[in-house]
Each structure stands twice: as structure tokens, then as C-alpha cells.
C-alpha positions in Angstrom: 0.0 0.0 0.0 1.3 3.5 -0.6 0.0 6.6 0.5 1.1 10.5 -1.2 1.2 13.4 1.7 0.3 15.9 -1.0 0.3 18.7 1.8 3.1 19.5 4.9 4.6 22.1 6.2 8.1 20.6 7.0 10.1 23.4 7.1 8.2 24.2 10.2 10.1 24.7 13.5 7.9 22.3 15.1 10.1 19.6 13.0 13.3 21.0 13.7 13.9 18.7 16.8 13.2 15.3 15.2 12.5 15.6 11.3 13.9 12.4 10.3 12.3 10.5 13.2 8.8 12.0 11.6 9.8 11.0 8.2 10.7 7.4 9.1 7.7 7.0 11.1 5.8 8.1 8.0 7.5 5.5 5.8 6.5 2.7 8.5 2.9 4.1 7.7 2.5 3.8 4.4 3.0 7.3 3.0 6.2 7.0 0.6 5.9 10.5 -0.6 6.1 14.1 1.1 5.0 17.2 -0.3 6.3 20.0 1.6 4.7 23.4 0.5 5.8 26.7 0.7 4.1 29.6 2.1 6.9 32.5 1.2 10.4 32.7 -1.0 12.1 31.5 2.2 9.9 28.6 3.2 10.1 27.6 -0.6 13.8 27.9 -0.4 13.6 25.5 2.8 11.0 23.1 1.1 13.5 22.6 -2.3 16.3 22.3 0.6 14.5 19.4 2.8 13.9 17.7 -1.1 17.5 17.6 -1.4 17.8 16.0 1.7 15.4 13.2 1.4 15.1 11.0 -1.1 10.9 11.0 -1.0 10.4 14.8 0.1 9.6 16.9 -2.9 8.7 20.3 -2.9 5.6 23.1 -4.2 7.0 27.0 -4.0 4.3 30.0 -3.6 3.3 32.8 -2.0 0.5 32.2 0.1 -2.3 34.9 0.2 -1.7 35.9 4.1 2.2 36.1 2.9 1.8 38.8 -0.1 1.7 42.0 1.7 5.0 40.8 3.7 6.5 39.6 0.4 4.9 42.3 -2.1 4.7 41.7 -5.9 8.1 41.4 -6.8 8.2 37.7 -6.0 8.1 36.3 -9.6 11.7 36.4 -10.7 12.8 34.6 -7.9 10.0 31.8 -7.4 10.4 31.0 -11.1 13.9 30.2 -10.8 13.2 28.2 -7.5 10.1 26.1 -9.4 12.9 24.9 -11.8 14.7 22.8 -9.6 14.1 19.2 -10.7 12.1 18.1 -7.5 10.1 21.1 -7.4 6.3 19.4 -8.3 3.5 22.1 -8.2 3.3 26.0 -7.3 1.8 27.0 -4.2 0.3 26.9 -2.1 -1.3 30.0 -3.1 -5.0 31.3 -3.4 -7.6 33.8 -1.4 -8.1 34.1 2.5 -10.5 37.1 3.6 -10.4 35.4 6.7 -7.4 35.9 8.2 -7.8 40.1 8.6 -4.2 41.7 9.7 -5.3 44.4 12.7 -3.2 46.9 11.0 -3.2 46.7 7.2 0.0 48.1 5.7 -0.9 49.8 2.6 2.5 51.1 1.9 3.5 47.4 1.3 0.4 46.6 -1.4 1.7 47.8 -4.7 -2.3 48.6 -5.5 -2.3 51.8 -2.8 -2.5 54.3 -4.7 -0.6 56.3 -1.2 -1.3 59.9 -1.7 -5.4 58.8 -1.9 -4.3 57.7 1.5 -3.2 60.4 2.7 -6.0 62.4 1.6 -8.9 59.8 3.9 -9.1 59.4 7.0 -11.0 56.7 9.1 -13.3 54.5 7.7 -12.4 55.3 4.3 -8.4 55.3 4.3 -9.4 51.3 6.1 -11.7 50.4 3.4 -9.3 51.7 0.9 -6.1 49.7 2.2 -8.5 46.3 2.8 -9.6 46.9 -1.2 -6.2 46.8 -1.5 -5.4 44.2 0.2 -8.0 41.6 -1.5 -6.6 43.2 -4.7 -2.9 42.2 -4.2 -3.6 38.7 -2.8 -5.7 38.5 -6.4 -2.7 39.9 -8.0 -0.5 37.5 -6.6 -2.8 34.4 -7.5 -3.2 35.2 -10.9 0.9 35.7 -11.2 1.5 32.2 -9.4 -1.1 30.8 -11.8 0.6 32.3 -14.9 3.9 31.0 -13.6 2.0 27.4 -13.3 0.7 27.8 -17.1 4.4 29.1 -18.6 6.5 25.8 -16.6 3.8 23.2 -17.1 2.8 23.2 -13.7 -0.4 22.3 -11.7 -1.2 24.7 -8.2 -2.1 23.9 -4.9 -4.6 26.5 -3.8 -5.8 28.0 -0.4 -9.3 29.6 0.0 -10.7 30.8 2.8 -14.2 33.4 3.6 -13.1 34.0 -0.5 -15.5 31.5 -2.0 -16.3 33.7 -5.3 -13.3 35.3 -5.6 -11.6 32.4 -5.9 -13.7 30.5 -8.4 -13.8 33.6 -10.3 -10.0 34.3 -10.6 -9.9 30.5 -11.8 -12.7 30.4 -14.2 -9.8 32.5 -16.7 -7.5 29.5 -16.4 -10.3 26.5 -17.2 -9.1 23.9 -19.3 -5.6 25.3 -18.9 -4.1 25.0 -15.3 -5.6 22.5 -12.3 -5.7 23.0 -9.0 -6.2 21.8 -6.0 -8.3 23.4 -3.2 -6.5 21.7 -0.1 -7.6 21.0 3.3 -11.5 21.1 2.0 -14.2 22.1 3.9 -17.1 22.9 1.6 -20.3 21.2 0.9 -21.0 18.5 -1.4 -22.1 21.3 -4.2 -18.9 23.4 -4.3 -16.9 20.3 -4.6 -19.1 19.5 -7.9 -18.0 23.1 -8.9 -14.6 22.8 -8.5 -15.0 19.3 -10.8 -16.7 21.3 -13.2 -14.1 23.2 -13.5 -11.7 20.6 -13.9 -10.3 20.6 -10.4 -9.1 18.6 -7.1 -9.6 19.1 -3.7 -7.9 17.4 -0.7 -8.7 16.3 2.9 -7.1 16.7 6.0 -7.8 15.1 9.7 -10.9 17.4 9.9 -12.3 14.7 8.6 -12.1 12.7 11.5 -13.4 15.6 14.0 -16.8 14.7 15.6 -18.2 18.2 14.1 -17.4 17.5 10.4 -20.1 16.1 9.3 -20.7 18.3 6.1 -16.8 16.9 5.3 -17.2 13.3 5.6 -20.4 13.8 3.6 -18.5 15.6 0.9 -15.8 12.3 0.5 -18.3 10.3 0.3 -19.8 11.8 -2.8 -17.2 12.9 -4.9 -15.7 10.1 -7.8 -12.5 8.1 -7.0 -10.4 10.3 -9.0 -11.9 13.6 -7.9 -9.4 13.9 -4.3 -6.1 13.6 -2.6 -5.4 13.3 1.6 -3.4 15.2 3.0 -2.1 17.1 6.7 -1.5 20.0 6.6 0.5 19.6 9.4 1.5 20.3 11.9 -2.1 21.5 12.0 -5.1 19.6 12.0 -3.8 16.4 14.0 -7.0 13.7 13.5 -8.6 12.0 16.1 -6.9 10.2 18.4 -4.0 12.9 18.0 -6.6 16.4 17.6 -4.6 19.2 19.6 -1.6 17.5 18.9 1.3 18.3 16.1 0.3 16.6 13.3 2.8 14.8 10.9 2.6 13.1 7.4 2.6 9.9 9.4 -1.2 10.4 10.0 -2.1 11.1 6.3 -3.2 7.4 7.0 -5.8 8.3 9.7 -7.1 10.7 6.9 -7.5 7.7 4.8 -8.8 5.3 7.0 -11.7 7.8 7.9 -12.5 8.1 3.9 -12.2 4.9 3.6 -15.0 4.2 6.6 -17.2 7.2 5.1 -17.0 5.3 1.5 -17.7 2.1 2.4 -14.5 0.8 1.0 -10.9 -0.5 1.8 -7.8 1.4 2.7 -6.1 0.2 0.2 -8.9 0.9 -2.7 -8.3 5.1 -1.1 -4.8 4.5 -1.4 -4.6 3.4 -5.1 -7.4 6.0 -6.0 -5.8 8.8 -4.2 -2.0 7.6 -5.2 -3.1 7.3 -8.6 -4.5 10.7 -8.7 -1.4 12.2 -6.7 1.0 10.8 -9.5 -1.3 12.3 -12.5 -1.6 16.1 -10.5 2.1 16.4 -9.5 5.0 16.4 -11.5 6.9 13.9 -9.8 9.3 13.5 -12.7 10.5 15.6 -15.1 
């Protein structure tokens, strides 16, 4: 049996202590693969480093949406030249999230402030002005990271969060042209069937498992063998019996077992559906 983590964070410092004790134990588990995704240049650079190191460790580079007004616009020479390395397999992860709000937007950072309309408002206005901003660089920076995907031949692994439209809307453009996958899905059976329509993935985590996820276990259930991946996410989301917990790829098998259960099927008929699809979404060879 062989299981793909298609989503860890293992550049992490909650790895830094026993990294290759986590990897083994997720070799003894059945996951054979590691995708470790980066949220910034320098988590990228760390991902392509820790594929270097081990032999079934790859690596995704991107900016993720919460990282673009730290990181700014400018990103694109350098994340190109990291997504050439030859164990580099998808860009991201990258996307939308209205969810996560900074306190203090910095509009100075957002290359769509216009600044001297700033410092004209005041109050309500100069705040509504910067958070326009805001949404429109983290669009900005999607539809760059998906370019980049299109020009090397590459598929994306996509964050969403409180930006359900915004989202879909940015990807309708690339239909037919680059996938994606929405990972660490929460939504309802219908928006999985749109992201299908539109020719793309999604991915579970140990939410799955969580006594309150219904509305997730009912989504795995209906979706076709080919249309998902598993995944972490660690070292959040630890599943059941390890919730509040660090999570590790190691339990990318809990993940399965619980789809499996929800199915009605074996663990190994996931792991072949879900390997399967992992090897066609990913370029795990070049």
C-alpha cells in the first residue's frame, strides 16, 4: 500500500527537533511520498532544501495569500527560478483568504495603494481603501503564481478561505488550462461539484475525523474516486486520536482510513485511487 502526503509544512520549526524520526515514522505508515509546501520565497527555499535531503520529500514553491503584503509583488523572478529545480512538483500553495484580517493593514507594502489617496482619507475610508487593497494584491498575486504554473507546465495547490467567489472567479480565466487543488477542504458536497466542473481537485485533511465535520465526511463520500487527494497540513489539524496535537505526514493514513469508513470501501482501494491521482496532478518526474 502507498499513501502521497500531498500537503506538509516541514520546514516548520515544530520539526526541527526530530524531522527524520517524523519522516521514518511516515515510511512505517505507508506514505512513501512528502509534499512540503511553501508559504513565502524563504519557506520555498527551505521546502526545495529538505527535497534535497530526502530521497521521497519533494517540494511546491508560492506565496501564500496571508504572505503577499510581507512579500509584495516582486516575488516572480525569484519563485520562477526556485520552481525549476528538478524536485520542485506544483506552485503554491497560493489562493484567497479574507479570513485571516491583519489588525493593522499596511498599505504602503500593497503595490495597488495608490498612497497619496491615503493620505487624503481618514478613518473609515483610508481602512476600506487599504483592505480593497489588500484583496486586490492577494488577487494579484494568484493570478501571477497561476501564470507562472501555465508558462512551466505546472499544476497549483490553492488555499481559500471566507473567499468562495473570488476564488472561483479568478480560476474560471485558467479553465481547461491549469488544475488545481483546493486543499484541506471544507465545503459542501455542491462546491466540490464546482470545483469538478471546473476541472479541479480538492484534498482532505484530519478534519475529517473531527466529531463536528459532518458536512466533510459527507463531501468524500460523494465525490468520484479520481476527484481527491489526503493530506495534513500539518502540523495542524492532527485527526482523532492525536486532535490538539502536532500533526505529521505519518497520519495522512488516519485521513485515509476515515475516507475509507465514510465510503464504504478499503484502505487500500483510497490508497490506489488517491496515489493514482497524486502521480497524475504532480510532476513527480521531469
Amino acid at each position: 500500500m502507498e499513501l502521497i502526503e500531498t500537503h506538509a509544512h516541514l520546514d516548520y520549526p515544530d520539526f526541527e527537533a526530530d524531522l527524520e524520526t517524523v519522516i521514518s515514522r511516515a515510511a512505517e505508515a505507508g506514505v512513501t511520498r512528502i509534499i512540503s509546501i511553501g508559504t513565502g520565497l524563504e519557506s520555498s527555499r527551505r521546502a526545495v532544501a529538505l527535497s534535497e535531503r530526502f530521497p521521497n520529500v519533494y517540494a511546491a514553491v508560492g506565496i501564500h495569500p496571508t504572505n503577499v503584503a510581507e512579500e509584495g509583488l516582486g516575488f516572480l523572478p525569484a519563485l520562477r527560478e526556485l520552481a525549476l529545480h528538478p524536485k520542485v512538483v506544483a506552485i503554491g500553495e497560493t489562493g484567497i483568504d479574507y479570513h485571516h484580517i491583519p489588525e493593522e493593514l499596511q498599505p504602503s507594502k500593497l503595490a495597488s495603494v495608490d498612497a497619496a489617496m491615503l493620505a487624503q482619507s481618514g478613518g473609515d475610508q483610508e481602512r476600506l481603501i487599504a483592505e480593497g487593497a489588500w484583496k486586490a494584491a492577494q488577487a494579484d498575486a494568484f493570478r501571477m503564481q497561476l501564470d507562472l504554473a501555465l508558462e512551466l507546465g505546472f499544476n497549483v495547490v490553492i488555499h481559500q478561505r471566507s473567499s468562495w467567489e473570488d476564488t472561483i472567479e479568478v480560476l474560471r480565466d485558467y479553465t481547461g488550462k491549469v488544475r488545481g487543488v483546493f486543499h484541506c477542504f471544507g465545503g459542501t458536497p455542491e462546491e466540490a461539484a464546482e470545483v469538478a466542473s471546473l476541472g479541479h481537485l480538492v484534498s482532505f485533511t484530519g478534519i475529517i475525523t473531527f466529531k463536528n465535520a459532518e458536512q466533510v465526511r459527507l463531501t468524500a463520500a460523494a465525490l468520484p474516486a479520481d476527484g481527491y487527494m489526503v493530506e495534513t497540513d500539518c502540523p495542524y489539524l492532527a485527526p482523532v486520536p492525536h486532535r490538539g496535537k502536532r500533526a505529521e505526514p505519518a497520519h495522512t493514513r488516519l485521513v485515509a482510513e476515515k475516507i475509507a469508513e465514510v465510503r464504504g470501501i478499503s484502505l487500500e482501494e483510497v490508497a490506489a485511487a488517491t496515489t493514482a491521482t497524486a502521480q497524475a496532478f504532480f510532476r513527480f518526474s521531469r
